[in-house]
C-alpha positions in Angstrom: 30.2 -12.3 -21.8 27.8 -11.1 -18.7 25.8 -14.4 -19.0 29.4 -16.2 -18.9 30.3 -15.0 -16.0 26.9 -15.4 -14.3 26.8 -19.2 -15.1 30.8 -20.0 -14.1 30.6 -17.8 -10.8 27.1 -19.7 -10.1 28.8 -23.1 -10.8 31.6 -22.1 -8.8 29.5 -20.9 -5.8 27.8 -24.4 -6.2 31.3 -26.3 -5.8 32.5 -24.3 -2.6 29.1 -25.4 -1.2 29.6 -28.7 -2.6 32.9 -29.7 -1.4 33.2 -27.4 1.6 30.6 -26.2 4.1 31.6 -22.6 3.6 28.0 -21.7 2.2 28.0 -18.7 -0.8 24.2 -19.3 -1.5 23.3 -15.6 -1.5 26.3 -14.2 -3.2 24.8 -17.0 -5.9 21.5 -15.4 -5.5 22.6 -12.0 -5.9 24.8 -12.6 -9.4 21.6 -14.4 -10.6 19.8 -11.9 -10.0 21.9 -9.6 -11.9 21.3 -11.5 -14.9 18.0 -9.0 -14.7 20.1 -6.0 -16.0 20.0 -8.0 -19.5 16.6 -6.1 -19.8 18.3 -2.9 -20.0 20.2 -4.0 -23.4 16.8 -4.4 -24.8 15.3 -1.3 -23.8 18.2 0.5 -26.0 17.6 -1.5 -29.2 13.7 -1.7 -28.6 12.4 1.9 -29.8 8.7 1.3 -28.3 10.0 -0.8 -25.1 12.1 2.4 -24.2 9.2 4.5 -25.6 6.6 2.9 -23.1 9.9 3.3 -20.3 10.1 6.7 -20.6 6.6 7.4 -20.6 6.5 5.6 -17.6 9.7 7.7 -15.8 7.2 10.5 -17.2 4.1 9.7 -15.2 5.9 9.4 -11.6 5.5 12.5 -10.4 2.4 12.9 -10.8 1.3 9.3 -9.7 3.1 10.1 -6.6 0.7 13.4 -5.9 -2.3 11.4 -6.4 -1.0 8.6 -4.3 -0.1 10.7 -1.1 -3.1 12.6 -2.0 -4.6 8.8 -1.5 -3.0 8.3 1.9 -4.0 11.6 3.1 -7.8 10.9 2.5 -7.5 7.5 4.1 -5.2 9.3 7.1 -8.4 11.4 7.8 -10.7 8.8 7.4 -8.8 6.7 9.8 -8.7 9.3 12.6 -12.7 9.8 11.9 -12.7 6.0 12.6 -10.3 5.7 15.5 -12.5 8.3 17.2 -16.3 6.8 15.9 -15.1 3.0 16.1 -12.5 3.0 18.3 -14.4 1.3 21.0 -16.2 -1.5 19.1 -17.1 -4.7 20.3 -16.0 -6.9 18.2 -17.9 -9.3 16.1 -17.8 -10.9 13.2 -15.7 -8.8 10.5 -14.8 -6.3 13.6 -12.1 -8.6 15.2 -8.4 -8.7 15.6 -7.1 -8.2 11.7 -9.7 -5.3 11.1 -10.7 -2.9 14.0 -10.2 0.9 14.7 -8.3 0.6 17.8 -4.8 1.9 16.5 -3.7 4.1 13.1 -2.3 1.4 11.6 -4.9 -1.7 12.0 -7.6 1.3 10.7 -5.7 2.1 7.8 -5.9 -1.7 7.2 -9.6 -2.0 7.9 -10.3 0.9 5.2 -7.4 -0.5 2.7 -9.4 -3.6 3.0 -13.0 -1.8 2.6 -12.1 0.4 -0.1 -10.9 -3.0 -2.2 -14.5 -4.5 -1.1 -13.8 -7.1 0.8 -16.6 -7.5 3.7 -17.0 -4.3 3.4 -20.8 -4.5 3.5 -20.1 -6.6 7.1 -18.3 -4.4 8.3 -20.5 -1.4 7.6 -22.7 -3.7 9.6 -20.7 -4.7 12.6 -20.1 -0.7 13.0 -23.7 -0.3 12.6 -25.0 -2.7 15.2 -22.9 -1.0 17.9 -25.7 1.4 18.8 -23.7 4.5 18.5 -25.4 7.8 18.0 -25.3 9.0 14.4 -27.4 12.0 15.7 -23.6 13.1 17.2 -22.4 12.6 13.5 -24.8 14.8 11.9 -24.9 17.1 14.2 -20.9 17.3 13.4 -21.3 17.2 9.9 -24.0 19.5 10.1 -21.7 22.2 12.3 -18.9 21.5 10.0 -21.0 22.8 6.8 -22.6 26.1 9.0 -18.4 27.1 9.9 -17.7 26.8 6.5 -21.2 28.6 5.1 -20.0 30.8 8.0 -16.4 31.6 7.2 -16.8 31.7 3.4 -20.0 34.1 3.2 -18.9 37.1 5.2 -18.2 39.7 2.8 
């Protein structure tokens, strides 16, 4: 009965358009895509399609911790590359659709290095700049004697 009224309001959105120039393409659009909601029939009858569905609606939670846990590594990431890379000249993988100027073109640039695509250029390009990765240990070496520091005083 659902399909029947799917296929006569679709014909009938089809006339209107035909014969007038009142236009009810995506009201058309929207009904067909209702025709989606057949699915959820099949989940009842289907005991391992609904099994697989709810073990799915299970598993959301938790994939939703380890994906903002995801986007909080690449957050800090980004702001170590906004303040390393921020002033790159740019070159050949360091251009206008990846760079470190703003928050949301270096979440981008790692997005794109973490899928491996140029990465190893653009490791170069950030490597050619001549910026002092003494300045980086010496922050990463600073970083570990605060926390040896903090964690050891007993």
């Amino acid at each position: 009965m659902f399909d029947f009224f799917v296929v006569i309001t679709t014909d009938v959105g089809i006339l209107i358009n035909f014969v007038t120039t009142f236009s009810l393409g995506s009201v058309a659009l929207v009904i067909r895509t209702l025709r989606i909601l057949r699915i959820l029939r099949l989940i009842k009858k289907a005991k391992t399609l609904k099994l697989l569905i709810d073990t799915l609606m299970f598993i959301m939670p938790g994939l939703a911790n380890i994906m903002l846990l995801l986007f909080l590594a690449f957050f800090i990431f980004t702001a170590l590359g906004i303040s390393l890379f921020g002033a790159l000249i740019w070159n050949d993988q360091i251009n206008v659709d990846a760079n470190f100027l703003t928050l949301g073109h270096g979440l981008l640039t790692l997005l794109r290095g973490s899928t491996g695509e140029s990465w190893p250029q653009i490791m170069w390009d950030c490597a050619e700049t001549g910026y002092d990765y003494k300045t980086v240990l010496m922050m990463a070496g600073n970083f570990a004697a605060a926390r040896h520091w903090c964690y050891d005083q007993t």
